[in-house]
N, C-alpha and C positions, 0 to 999 in steps of 0.2 A: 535790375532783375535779381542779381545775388543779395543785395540788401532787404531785398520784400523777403527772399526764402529764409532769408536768416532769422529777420525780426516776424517772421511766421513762424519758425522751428522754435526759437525762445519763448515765445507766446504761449505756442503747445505745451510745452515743459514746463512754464510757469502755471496755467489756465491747471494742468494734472496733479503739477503740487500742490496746489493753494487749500483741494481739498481733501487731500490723502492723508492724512492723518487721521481722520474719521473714517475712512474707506479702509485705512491699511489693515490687513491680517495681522497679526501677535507671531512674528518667529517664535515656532515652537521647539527648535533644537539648534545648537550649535554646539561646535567644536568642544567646546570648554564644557557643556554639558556631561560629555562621555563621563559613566561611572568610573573606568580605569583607567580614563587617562591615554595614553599611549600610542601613538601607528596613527593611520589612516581611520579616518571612519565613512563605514558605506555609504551611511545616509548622509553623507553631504556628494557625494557623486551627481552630477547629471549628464545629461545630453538635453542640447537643442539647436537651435537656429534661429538665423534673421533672415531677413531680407534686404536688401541694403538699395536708396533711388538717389542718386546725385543730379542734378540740374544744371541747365545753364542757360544761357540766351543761344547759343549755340549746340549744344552738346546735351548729352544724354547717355545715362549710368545706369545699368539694373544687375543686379546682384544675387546671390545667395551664399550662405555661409552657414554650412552646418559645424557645432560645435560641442565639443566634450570638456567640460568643467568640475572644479572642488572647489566649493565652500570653506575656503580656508579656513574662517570667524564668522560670528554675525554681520560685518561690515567689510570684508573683501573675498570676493571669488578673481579665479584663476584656470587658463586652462589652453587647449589648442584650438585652433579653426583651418578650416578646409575653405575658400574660395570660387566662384566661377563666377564671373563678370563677362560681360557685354556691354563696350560705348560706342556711341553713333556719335560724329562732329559731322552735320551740315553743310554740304558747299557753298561757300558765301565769295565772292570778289574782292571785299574789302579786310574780311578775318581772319580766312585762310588760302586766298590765292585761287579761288573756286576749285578747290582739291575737299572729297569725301570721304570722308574716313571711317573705316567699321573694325572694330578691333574684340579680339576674345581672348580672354587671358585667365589663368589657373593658377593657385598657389596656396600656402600657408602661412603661418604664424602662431603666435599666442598673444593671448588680451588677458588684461588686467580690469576687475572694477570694485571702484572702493568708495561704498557710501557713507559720506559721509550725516547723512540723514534718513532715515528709513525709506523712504521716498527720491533722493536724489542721487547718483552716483557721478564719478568721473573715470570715465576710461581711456585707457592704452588698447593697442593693437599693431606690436610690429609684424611684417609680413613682406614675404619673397614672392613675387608675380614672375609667369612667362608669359611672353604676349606674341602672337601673333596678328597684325594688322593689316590692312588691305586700302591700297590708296586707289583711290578714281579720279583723273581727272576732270571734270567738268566745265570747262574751256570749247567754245564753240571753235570747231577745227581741228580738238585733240584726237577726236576717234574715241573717245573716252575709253584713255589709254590708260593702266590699272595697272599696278606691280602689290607684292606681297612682303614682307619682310616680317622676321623673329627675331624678338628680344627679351628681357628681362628688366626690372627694374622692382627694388627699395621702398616699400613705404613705413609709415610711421602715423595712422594713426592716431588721433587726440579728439575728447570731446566729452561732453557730459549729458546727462539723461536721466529720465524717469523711469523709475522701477518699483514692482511691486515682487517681494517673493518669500516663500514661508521656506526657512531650512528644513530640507527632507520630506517636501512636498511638490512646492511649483512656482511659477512666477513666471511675469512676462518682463518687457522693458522696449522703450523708446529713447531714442540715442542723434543727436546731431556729432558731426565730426567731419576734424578736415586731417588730410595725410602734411605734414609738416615739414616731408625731408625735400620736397622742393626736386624731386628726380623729374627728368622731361617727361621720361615714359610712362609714368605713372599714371594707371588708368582713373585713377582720382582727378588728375589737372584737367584743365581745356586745354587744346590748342598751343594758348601761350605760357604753357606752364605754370597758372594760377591754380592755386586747388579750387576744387568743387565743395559744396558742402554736401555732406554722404547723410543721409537719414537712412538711421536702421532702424528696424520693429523686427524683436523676435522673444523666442519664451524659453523657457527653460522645465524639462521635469527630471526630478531625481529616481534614480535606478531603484533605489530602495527606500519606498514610503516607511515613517513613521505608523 
């Protein structure tokens, strides 16, 4: 199951670049553009968001993440995100001891993307999660007996994606990634501590158009 969503997720991202070079918009402003130079400039601001779906044969990821960004240069942006996440693991006998698990978890970070091709990027996204989880047992004979616990945990996002986006207009982007620091709690992993692969779709529009 993890290998079809992979070599689907790369497919996607290949299948988008193959013909975005003809499709791409002409960046019309960057950094280095400014007549004088100097500080901050407005029109590389944005605000947007993704959405973020990890899978598994087990398990199940759904996300949002809204996010405030600068256009460093023509070829990396930078900036903070906000988190809410929701994963469901399935009681199974053999995967997890026929225990159900639904967990909701909040947090931030900042992400990094730097493309290296008008069309292609690789990103970063470290990030602090608190999690709240809820266990059910599903055990014939338990009473499907249920406890609650809070935590936190670490991740470290990694991965690469396709993007389309004009400095000091708009753009969207599609993204595979997996969280890399290997934490138990991490609403990225399944179960047994494997990551998940996380597919994000989101867009981006700048504060102040061109």
């Amino acid at each position: 199951m993890l290998k079809k969503i992979l070599f689907a997720g790369c497919c996607l991202i290949a299948a988008l670049g193959a013909g975005a070079q003809e499709r791409m918009p002409q960046r019309v402003y960057t950094y280095s553009d400014a007549a004088n130079g100097g500080g901050l400039q407005k029109e590389n601001l944005f605000l947007g968001g993704s959405l973020a779906l990890g899978l598994g044969s087990y398990q199940f990821n759904v996300g949002v993440s809204p996010e405030m960004g600068y256009s460093l240069n023509n070829w990396l942006d930078a900036g903070v995100v906000v988190n809410f996440n929701y994963n469901s693991v399935r009681a199974d006998p053999y995967y997890d001891n026929n225990i159900r698990y639904r967990t909701f978890n909040y947090g931030g970070g900042v992400f990094g993307r730097a493309y290296p091709l008008p069309f292609l990027f690789f990103a970063a996204q470290p990030e602090y999660n608190w999690i709240s989880q809820n266990q059910k047992d599903m055990n014939p004979g338990s009473g499907g007996a249920s406890y609650t616990f809070n935590t936190s945990a670490a991740s470290l996002l990694l991965g690469v994606g396709y993007g389309q986006r004009v400095i000091g207009e708009g753009g969207f982007y599609i993204s595979l990634m997996f969280d890399v620091l290997g934490d138990k709690n991490s609403p990225y992993n399944d179960f047994n501590g494997h990551p998940l692969p996380v597919i994000k779709a989101g867009f981006n529009v700048y504060l102040h158009k061109r």
